[in-house]
BAFIPA-538238 format. One record per residue: x, y, z of N, C-alpha, C, O, CB in turn. Coordinates in steps of 0.05 Angstrom, whole numbers, plus 5000, padded with zeros to 4 digits. Glycine has a CB too. Layout:
N
XYZXYZXYZXYZXYZ;...
END
This chain:
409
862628845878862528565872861128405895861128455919865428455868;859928205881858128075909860527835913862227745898854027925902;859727765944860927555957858527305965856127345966862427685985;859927045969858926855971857826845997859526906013860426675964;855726796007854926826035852826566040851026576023853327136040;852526336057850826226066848126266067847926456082851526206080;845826196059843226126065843126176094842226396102842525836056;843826036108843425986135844526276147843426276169845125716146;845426426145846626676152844826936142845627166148849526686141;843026906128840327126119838427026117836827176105840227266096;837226746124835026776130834026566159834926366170833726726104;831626746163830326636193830626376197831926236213827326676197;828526296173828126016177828225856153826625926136825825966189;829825636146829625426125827725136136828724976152833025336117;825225126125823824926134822124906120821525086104823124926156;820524566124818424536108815224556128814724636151819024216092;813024406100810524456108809624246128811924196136808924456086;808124096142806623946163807523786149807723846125803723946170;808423506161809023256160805623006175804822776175812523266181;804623276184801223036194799623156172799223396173799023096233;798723006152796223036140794022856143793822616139796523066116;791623136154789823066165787022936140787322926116789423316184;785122876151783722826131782422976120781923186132782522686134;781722956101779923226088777123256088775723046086780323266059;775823576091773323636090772423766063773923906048772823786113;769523696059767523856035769324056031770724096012764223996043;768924216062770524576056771424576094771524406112766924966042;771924886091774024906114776125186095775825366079776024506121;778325076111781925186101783825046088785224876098783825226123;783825146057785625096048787224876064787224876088786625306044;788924656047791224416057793024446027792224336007789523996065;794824566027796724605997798824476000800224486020797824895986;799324275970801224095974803424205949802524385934800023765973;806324115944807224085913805424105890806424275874808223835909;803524005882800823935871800424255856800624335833798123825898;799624375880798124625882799524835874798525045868797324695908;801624795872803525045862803925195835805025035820806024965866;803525345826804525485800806425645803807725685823802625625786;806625765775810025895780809026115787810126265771812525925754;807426275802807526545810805626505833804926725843806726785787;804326255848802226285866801526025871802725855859800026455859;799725975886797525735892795625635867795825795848795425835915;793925435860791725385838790525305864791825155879792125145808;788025405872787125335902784025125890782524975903786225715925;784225205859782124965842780224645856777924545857784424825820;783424575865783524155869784424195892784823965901785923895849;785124385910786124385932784224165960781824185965786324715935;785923995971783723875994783824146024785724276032785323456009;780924156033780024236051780524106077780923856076777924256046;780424276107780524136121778824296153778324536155783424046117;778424136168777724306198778624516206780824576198778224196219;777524656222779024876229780524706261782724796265776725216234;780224606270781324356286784624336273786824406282779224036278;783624216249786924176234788524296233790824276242787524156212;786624566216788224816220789524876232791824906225787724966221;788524946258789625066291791524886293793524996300787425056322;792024636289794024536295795724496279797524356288793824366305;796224566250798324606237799324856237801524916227798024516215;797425046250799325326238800125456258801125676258797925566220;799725276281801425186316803825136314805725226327800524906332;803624896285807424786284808124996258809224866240808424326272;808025196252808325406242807225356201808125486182811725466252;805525186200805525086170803425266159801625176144804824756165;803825536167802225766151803525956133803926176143801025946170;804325916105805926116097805426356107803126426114806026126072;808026566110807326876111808727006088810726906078808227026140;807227296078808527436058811927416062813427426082807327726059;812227406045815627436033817127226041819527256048817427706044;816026996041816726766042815926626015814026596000815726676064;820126486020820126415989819026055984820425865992823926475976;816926035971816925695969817025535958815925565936815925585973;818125295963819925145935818324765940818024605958825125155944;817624785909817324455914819724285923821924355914816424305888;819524095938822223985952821523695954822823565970823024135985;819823585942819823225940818823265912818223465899817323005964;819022935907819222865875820722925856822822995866817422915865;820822955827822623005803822423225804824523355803822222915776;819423415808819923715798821123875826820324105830816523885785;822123795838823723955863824924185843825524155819826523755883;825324425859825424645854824724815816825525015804828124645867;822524575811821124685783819024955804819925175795818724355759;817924985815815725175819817825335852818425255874811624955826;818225655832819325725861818126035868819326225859822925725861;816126075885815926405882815826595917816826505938812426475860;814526815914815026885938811826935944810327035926817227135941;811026875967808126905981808127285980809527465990808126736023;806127285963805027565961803427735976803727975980803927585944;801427545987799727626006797927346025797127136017797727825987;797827466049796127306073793927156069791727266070795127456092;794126856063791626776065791826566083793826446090790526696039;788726526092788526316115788226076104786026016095786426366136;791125856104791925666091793825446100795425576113792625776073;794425306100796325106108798124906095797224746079795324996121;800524906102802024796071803524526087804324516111804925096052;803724316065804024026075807323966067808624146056801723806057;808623726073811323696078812923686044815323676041811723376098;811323696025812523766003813124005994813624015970811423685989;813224176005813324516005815624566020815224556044810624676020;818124616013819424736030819225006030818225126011821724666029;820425176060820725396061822825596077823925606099818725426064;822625756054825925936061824926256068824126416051828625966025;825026306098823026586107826126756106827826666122820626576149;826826926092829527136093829327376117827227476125829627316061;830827416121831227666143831627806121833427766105833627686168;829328046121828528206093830228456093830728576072825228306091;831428536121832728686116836528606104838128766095832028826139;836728396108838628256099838728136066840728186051838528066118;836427986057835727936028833027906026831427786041837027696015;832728085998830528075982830027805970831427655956830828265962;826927785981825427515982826127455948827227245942821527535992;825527645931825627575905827727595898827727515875824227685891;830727695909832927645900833727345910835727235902834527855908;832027255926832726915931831126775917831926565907832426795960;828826845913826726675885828726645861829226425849823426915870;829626835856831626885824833626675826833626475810833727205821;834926705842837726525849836226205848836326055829839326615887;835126175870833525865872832925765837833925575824829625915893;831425945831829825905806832325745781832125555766828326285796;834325905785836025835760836925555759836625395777838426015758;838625495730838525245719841425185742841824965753838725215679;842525335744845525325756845025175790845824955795847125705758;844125295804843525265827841225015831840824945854842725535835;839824885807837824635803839824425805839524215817835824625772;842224515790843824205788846724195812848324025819845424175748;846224505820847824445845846524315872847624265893849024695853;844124285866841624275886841824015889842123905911838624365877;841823875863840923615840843323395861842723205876842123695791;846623525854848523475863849323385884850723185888849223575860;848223605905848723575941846823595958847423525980850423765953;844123705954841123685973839123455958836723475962839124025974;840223245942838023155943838822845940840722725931836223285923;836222735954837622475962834622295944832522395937838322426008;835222045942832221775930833121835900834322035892827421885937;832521655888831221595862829521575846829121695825831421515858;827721295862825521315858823021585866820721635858825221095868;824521685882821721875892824522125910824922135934818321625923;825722295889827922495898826222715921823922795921829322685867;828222765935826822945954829523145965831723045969825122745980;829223375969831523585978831423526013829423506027830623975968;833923496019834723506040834623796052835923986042837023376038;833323816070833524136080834924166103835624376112830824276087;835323996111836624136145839824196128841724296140836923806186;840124126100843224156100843124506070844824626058845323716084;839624536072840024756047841325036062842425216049836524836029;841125046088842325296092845925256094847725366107840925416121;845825106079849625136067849525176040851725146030851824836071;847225256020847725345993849125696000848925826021844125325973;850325755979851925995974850626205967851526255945853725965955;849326335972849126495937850626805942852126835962844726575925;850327005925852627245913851627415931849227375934852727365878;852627605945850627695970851827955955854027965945851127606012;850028155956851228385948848828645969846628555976851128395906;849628915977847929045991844729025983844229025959848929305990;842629006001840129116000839429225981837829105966839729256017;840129465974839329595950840729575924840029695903839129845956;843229395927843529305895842129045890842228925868846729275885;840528935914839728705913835828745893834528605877840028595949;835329035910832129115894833229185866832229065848830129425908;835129355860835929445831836529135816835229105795839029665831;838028925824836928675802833728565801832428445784838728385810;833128635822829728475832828428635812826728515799828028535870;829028915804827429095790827329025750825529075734828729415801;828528965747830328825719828328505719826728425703835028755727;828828435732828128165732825228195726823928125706828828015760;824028355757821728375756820228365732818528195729821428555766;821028575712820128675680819128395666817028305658823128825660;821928305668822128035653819527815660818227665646825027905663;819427875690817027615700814427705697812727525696817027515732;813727935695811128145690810828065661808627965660811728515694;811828055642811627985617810827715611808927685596813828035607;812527445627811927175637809627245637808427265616813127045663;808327325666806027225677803227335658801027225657806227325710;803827545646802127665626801727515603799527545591803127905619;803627335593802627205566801326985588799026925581805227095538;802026865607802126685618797226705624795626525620805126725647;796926935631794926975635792427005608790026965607795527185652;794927125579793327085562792526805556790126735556794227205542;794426665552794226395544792726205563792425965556796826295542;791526315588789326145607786826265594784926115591789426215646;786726495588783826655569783426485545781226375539784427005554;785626465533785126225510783526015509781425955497786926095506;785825895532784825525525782325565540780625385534787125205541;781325755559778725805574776225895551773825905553779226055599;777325935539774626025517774825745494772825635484775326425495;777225655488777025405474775325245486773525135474779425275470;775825225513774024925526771525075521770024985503774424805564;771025305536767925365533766625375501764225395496767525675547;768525345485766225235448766624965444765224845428767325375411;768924825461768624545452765824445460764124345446770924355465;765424545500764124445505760524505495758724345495765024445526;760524735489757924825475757724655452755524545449757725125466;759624615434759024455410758224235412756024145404760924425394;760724045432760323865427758923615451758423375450762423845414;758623835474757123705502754523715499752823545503757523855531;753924025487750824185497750424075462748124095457750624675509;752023945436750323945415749824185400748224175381748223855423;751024435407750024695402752124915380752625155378749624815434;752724625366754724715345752924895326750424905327756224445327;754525035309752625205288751225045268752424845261754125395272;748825095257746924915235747325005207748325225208743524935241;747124965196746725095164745825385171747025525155744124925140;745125465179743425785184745625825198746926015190740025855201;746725695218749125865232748025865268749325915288749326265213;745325795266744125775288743925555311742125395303742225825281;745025465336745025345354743625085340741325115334743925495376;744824795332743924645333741324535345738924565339745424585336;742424425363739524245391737724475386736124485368740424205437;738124665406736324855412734725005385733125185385737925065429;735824865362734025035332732524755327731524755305736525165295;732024515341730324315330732524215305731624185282727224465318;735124155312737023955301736523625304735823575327739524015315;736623385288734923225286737923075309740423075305733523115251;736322945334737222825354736222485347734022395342736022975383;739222335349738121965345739321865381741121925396740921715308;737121685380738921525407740821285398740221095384736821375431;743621355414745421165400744520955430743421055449749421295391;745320665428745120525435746620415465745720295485745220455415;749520535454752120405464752120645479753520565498754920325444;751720845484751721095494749721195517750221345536751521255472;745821005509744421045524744121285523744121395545744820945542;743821515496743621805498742821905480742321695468745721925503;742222035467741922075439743722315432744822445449739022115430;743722345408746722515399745822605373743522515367750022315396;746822735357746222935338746022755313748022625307748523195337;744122735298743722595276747022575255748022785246741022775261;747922345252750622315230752822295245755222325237751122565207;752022245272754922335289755321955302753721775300754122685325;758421955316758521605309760121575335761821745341760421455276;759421335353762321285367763621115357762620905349762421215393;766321175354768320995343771820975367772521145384768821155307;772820805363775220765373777921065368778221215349776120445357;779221035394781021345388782821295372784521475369782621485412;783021105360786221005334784021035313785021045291788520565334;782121045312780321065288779721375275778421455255777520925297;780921485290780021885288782922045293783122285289777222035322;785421855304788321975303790421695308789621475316788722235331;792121745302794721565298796121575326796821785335797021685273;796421335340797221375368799921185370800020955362794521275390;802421345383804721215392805321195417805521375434806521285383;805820845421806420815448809120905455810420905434806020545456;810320975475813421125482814620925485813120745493813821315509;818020785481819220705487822120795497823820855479818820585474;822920815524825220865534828120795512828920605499825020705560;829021095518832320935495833620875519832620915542834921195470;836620735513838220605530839120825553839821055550840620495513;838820715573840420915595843021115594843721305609841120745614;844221015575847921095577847521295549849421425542851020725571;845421295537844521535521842921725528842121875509843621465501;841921775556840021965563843422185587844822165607836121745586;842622415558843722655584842722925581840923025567847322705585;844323015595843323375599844823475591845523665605842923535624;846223465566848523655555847423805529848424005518851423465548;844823645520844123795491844523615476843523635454845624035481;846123365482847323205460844522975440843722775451849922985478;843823035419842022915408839123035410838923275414842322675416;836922905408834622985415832822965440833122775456833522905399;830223225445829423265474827623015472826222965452827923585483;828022825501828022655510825422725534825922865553830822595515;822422585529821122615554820622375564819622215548818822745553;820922285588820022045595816622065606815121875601822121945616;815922235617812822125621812222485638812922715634812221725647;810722375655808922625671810922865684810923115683807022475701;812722655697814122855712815823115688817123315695816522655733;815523055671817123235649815123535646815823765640817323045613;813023455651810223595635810323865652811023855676806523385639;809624155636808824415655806324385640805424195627810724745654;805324605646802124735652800724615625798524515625802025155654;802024625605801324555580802824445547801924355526800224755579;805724505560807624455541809524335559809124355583808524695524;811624205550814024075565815524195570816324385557815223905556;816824105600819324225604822024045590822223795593819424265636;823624165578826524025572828023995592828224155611828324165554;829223805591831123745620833223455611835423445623828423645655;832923315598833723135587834123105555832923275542832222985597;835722925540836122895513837322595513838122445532838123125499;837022565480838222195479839222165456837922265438835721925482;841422045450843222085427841221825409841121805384847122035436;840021675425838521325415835421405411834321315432838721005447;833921495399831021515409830321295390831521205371829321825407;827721245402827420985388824421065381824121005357828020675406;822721135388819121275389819221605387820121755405817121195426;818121695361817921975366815222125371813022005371819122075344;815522395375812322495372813122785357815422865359810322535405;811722875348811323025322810423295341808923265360808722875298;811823635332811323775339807823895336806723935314813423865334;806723935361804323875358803023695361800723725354803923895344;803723485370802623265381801423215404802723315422804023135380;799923125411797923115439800422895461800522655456793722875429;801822995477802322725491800422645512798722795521804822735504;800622455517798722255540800022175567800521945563797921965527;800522215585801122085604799621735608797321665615800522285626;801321605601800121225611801021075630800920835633800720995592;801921275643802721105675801721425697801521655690807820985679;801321315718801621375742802321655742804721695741803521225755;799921965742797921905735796921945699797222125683796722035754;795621695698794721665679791921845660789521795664794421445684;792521965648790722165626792322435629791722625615787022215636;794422455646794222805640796022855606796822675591796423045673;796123115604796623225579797423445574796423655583795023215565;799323445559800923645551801323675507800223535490804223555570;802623835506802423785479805923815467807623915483799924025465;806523765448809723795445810023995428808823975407811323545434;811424225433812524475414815124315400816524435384813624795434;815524085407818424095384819023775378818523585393821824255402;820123765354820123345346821723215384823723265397824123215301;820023105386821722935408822322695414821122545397821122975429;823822555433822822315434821222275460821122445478824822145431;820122055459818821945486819121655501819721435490815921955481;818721705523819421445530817021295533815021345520820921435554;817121075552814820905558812420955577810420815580815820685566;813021225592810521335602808621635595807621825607811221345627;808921515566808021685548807321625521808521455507809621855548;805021775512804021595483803321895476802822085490800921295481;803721835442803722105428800922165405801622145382806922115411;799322195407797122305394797122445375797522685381795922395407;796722385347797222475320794222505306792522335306799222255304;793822825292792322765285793523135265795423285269789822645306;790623155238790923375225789823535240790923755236790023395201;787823545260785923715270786723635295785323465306783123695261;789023755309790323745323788223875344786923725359792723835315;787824085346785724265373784124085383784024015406783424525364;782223965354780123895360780023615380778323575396778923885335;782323425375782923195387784423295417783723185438784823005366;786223495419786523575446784423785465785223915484789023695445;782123785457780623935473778223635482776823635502779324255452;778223395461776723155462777722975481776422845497776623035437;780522975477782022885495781622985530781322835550784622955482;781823165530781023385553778523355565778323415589780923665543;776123245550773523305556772522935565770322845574771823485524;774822825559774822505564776522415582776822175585775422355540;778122625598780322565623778822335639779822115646780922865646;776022445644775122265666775221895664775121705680772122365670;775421915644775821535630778421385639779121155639776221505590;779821625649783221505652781921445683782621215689786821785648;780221575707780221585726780321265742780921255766778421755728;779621055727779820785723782720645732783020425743779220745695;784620845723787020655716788420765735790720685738788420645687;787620975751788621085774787821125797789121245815789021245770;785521015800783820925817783420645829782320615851782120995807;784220445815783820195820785719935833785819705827783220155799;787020095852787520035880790019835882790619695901784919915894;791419895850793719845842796120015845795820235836793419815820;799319975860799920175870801420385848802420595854801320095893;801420265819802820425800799820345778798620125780806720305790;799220505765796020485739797920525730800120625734792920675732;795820375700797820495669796020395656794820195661801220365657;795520555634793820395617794820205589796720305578791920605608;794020015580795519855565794719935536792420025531794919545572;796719915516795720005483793519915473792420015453797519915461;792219645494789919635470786919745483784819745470789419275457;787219855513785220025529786020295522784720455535785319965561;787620405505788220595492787020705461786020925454790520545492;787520465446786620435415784120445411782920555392787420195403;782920275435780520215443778020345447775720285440780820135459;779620675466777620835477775920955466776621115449778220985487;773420935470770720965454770921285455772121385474767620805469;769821435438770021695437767121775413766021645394773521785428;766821935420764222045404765222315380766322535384761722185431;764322185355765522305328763922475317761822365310766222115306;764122725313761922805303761922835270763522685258761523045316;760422985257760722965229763423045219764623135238758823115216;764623045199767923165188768323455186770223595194768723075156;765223555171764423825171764924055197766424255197761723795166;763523975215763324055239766124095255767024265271761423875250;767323815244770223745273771923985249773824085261772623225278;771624115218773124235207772824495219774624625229772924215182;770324565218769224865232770924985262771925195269765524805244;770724765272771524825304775424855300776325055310770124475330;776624725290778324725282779925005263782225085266777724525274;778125095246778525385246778125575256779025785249778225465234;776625525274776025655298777325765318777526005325774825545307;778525515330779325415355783225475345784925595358777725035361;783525345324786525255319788825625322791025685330786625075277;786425795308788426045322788826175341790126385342788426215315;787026015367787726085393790225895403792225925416785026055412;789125705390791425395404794125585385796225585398790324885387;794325675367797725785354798226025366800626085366798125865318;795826295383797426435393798026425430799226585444796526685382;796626125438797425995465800625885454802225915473794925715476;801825755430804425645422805525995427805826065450804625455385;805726095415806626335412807726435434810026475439804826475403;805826485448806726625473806126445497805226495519805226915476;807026215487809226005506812326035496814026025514808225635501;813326065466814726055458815826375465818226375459814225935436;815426515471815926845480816726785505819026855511813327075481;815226645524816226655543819026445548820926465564814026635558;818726295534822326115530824026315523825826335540822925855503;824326495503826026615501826326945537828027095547825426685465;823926895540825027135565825826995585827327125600822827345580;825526755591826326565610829826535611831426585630824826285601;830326445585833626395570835026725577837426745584833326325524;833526955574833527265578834627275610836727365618830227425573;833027175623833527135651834927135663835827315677833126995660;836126785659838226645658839826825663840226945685838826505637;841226875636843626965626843827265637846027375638843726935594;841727405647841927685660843027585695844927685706838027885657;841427395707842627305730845027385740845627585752842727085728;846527165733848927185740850627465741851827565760849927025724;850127575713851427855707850528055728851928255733850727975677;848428025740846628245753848428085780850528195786842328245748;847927925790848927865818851327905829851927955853848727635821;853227875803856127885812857928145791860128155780857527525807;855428325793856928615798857628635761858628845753860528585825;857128485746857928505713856628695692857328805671857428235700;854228685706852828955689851529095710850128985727850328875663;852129375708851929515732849429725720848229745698855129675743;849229885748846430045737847330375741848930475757843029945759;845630495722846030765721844730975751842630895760844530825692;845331105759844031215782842531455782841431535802845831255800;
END
């Protein structure tokens, strides 16, 4: 049976990333913030650059992850949403939103503390006693090395790590199909409908077959003969979010899943975390959501009827792909409302309704759509696979930690 043992009693060090951020360069070394994190690694994509100057002096005050160090977002709402263990050495530097928990390895397995961290149990004990703000929540660390967790020997600690492991290998594998996906979706949106190089009656590359090109006016461009810009309420049905009452938003399951805006959003689908017995604005499974506040354009899509609140608008349409890959290819238009030196952007319903977008023929937006729509259902799919190994997880946790299901030798 495992016993309850302190944080602070197995591992080296509980601490976060650089509290000086320096300014950023073209290129250089890596600067990784909260931002940057996914659930199994870095996205080093959007990452800011910096001096090797900087460098040297942040990874002086020790802000260089090393392997088997576990790291946890620790400011804002998604605190402890992204938690994994540094796999391998890179020359990098991590900023004060990163906390980090280095284990005395011969004491606990880095990934038997990823597991524990990770769960829903230990989020709301977290939620409870390390974390302090409202507006902008942040984990208290000098007090995390008083969390508990089930301490059981070294090597019954790899025999749960090994179980688990399975489970997250499977994660990260659909997790990788479903980036092949939407990566080949963008690459035909954008051939179709950037490069013009949709298929012709013959089946052959538009533009490049001598497809008849008009210059539209409002655009300053010319664009594929029959094709139109029109307003985005004119090509899908758009709902603005309205918050339900406060004293109806909880975490018990009671009523329907409840998103209020960005901070809800993972990689591509929502995280649940909230419900509301009052919803007052819904969005339709399958629906494009929008982020309209702060920051404004990102996107996710909804696997299940929900409600939404007010920093969020829900995007309806039959040709669902085709408007979230349009949507996608038009992010840069939001860059306005988040840029403009206001300390919260949002964009308003009628700079919404409004947004000019380029339509192509009905024919064409149908094509791409049968195309495209059975990658976008087996990206649902095996998002929905991985909820159920996630819930798998869970519920193996506990049993595995505190000695309930034991292993054969």
């Amino acid at each position: 049976m495992s016993k309850l043992t302190k944080l602070s009693d197995l591992c080296i060090k509980i601490t976060d990333g650089s509290h000086y951020s320096p300014q950023g360069t073209a290129k250089g070394y890596p600067m990784l913030s909260s931002k940057d994190m996914q659930d199994y690694d870095f996205d080093f994509s959007q990452c800011k650059y910096i001096s090797e100057d900087d460098y040297t002096r942040m990874i002086d005050n020790d802000c260089k992850p090393l392997v088997n160090d576990v790291l946890i977002i620790k400011d804002g709402n998604s605190y402890l949403q992204k938690v994994f263990v540094v796999r391998e050495e890179r020359e990098c530097a991590i900023l004060s939103s990163i906390g980090v928990l280095r284990p005395d390895t011969l004491k606990l397995d880095p990934y038997y503390l990823k597991y524990y961290l990770s769960s829903d149990f230990v989020k709301r004990e977290v939620a409870k006693k390390y974390v302090t703000g409202s507006a902008l929540p942040r984990i208290i660390l000098k007090n995390f090395g008083n969390i508990e967790i089930p301490y059981i020997d070294i090597k019954s600690q790899e025999k749960v790590v090994s179980v688990l492991k399975l489970i997250d290998l499977k994660i990260e594998n659909n997790n990788k199909i479903n980036m092949e996906l939407e990566s080949m979706a963008k690459t035909i949106y954008d051939y179709w409908f950037m490069q013009f190089e949709f298929p012709n009656e013959d089946g052959k590359p538009y533009k490049s077959s001598g497809g008849k090109m008009v210059w539209n006016e409002e655009l300053k461009r010319e664009i594929p003969d029959g094709w139109k810009v029109a307003n985005l309420k004119d090509i899908a049905f758009i709902t603005m979010g309205t918050s339900p009452k406060g004293d109806s938003i909880n975490t018990n399951g009671d009523g329907i899943v409840f998103y209020q805006g960005k901070a809800d959003f993972g990689n591509r689908f929502p995280i649940t975390r909230t419900y509301t017995e009052a919803p007052i604005r819904y969005a339709a499974e399958n629906d494009i959501l929008l982020s309209v506040r702060a920051p404004v354009g990102t996107l996710n899509i909804a696997n299940e009827r929900c409600c939404i609140g007010r920093g969020l608008a829900a995007i309806h349409s039959k040709c669902a792909s085709f408007i979230f890959y349009l949507m996608l290819a038009n992010q840069y238009k939001f860059d306005i409302y988040n840029n403009g030196g206001t300390t919260f952007g949002a964009i308003t319903k009628e700079d919404l309704f409004g947004m000019r977008i380029v339509v192509p023929k009905e024919d064409i937006i149908d094509q791409f759509e049968k195309k495209v729509n059975c990658m976008d259902r087996k990206i649902f799919k095996g998002d929905r696979e991985n909820q159920v190994l996630i819930s798998l997880r869970e519920f193996l946790l506990p049993l595995l930690m505190n000695g309930q299901v034991g292993f054969k030798d």
